[in-house]
C-alpha positions as CSV (number, residue, x, y, z in Angstrom):
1,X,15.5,34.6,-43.8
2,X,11.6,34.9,-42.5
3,X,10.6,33.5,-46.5
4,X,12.4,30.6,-45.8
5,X,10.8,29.6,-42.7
6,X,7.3,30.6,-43.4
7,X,7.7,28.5,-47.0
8,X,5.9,25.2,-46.9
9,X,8.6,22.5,-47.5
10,X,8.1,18.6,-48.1
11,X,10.1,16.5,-45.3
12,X,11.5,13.6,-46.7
13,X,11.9,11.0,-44.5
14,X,11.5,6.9,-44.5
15,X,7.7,6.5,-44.3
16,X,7.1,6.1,-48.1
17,X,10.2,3.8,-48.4
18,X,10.4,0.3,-49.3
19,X,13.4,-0.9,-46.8
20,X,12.9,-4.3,-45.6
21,X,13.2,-4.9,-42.1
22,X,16.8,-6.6,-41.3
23,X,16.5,-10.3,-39.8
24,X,18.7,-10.8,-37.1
25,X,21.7,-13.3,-38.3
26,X,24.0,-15.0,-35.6
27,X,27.0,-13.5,-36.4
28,X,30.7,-15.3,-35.1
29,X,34.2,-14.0,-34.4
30,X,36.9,-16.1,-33.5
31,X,38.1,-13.0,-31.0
32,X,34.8,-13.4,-29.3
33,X,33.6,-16.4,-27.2
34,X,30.0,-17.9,-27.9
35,X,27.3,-16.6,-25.3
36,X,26.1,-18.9,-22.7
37,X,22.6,-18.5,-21.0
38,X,23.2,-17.4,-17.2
39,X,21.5,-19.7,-15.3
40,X,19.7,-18.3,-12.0
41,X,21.7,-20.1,-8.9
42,X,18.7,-19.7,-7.2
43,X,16.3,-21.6,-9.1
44,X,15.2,-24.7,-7.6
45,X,13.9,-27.2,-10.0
46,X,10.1,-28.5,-9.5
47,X,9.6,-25.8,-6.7
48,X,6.3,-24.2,-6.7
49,X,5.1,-25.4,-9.8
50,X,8.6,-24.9,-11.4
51,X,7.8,-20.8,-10.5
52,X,10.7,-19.5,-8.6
53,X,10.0,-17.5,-5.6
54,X,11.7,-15.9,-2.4
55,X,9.4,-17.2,0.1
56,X,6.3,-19.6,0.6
57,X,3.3,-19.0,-1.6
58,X,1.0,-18.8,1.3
59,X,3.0,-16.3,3.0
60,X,0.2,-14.5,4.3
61,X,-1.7,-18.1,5.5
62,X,-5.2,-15.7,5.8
63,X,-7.5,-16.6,8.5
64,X,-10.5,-15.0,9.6
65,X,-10.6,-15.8,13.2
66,X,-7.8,-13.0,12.6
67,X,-9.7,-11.0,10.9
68,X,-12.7,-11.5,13.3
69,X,-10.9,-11.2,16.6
70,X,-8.9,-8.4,15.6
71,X,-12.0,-6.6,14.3
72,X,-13.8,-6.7,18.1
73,X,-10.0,-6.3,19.7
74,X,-9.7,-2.4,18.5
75,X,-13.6,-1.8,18.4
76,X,-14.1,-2.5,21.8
77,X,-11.3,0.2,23.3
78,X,-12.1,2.6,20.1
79,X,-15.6,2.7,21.2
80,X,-14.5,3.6,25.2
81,X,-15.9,7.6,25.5
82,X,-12.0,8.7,26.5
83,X,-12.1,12.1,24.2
84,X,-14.2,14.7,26.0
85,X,-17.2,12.1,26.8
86,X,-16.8,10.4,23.2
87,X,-15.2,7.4,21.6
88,X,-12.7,7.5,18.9
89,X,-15.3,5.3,17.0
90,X,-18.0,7.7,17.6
91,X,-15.9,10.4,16.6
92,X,-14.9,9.3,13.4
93,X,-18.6,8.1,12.5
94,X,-20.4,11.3,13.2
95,X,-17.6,13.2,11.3
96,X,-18.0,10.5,8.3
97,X,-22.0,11.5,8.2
98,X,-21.0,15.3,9.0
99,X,-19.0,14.7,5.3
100,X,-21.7,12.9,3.6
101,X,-24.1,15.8,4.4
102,X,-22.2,17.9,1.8
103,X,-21.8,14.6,-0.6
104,X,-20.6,16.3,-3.8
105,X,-17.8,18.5,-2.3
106,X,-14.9,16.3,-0.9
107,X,-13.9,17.1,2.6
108,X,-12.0,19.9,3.2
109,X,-8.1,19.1,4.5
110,X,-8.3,21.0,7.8
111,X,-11.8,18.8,8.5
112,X,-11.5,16.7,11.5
113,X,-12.2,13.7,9.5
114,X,-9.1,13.2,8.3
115,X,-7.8,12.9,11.9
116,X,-10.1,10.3,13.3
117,X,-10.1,8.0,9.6
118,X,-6.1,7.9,10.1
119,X,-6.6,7.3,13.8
120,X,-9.4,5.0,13.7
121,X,-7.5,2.8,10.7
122,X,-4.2,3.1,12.1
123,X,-5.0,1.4,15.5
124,X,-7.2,-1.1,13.5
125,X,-3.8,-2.0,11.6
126,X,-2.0,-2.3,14.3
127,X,-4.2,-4.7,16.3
128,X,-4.7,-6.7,13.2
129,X,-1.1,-6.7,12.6
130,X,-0.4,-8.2,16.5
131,X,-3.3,-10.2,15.9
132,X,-1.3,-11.8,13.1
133,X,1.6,-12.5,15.0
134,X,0.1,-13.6,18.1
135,X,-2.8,-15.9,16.6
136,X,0.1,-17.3,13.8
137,X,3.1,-17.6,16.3
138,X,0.5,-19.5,18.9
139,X,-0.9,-22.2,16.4
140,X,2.9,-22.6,14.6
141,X,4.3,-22.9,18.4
142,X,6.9,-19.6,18.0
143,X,6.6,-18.9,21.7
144,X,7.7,-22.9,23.6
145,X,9.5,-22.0,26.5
């Protein structure tokens, strides 16, 4: 039974064969009705460049005094010494040159960096996020009385 296996043996298979490759044929049945094309209901004709979409192309409508005020709107209170004499600001940049001391070897997971870059970017998103909504729901008049 161990001859058997250990004997070289040719495979046959279909890579030296001549087979043509079938073309597809539309094939009919009187039992079966002729496919239709399903149309998308929500498709609206000449919208956005004939591209259908869910919601307005410039969803995000980007501006910078966004960017720029909401920038300055979490630096100023990060940079207010509140954690034993320092500022969340000076926190994370001292621990960011502390890790670039050590450049090759990536920072360890029980480093301290890791807890000011989440801090330090997760009040930064937030305050660009309200930024967003405030500057946006000011200009498009969301809050009339």
């Amino acid at each position: 039974m161990a001859a058997t296996f250990a004997a070289p043996s040719t495979v046959i298979g279909l890579g030296g064969s001549s087979v043509s490759p079938i073309k597809a044929k539309a094939l009919s049945s009187s039992f079966i009705k002729p496919t239709l094309r399903a149309k998308n209901p929500l498709r609206v004709a000449g919208a956005s460049g004939g591209r259908f979409t869910c919601f307005e192309r410039n969803w995000l409508r980007r501006d910078l005094n966004v960017v720029g005020f909401g920038l300055i709107g979490w630096l100023a209170p990060s940079s207010i010494p509140a954690i034993d004499g320092k500022s969340l600001t000076g926190l994370f940049f001292e621990s960011i040159g502390t890790e670039l001391a050590h450049f090759p070897t990536p920072p360890a997971l029980t480093s301290q960096f890791w807890l000011w870059l989440i801090t330090w970017h997760l009040g930064l998103f937030i305050c660009l996020t309200f930024g967003q909504i405030g500057f946006k729901g000011r200009t498009e008049d969301y809050f009339q009385k």
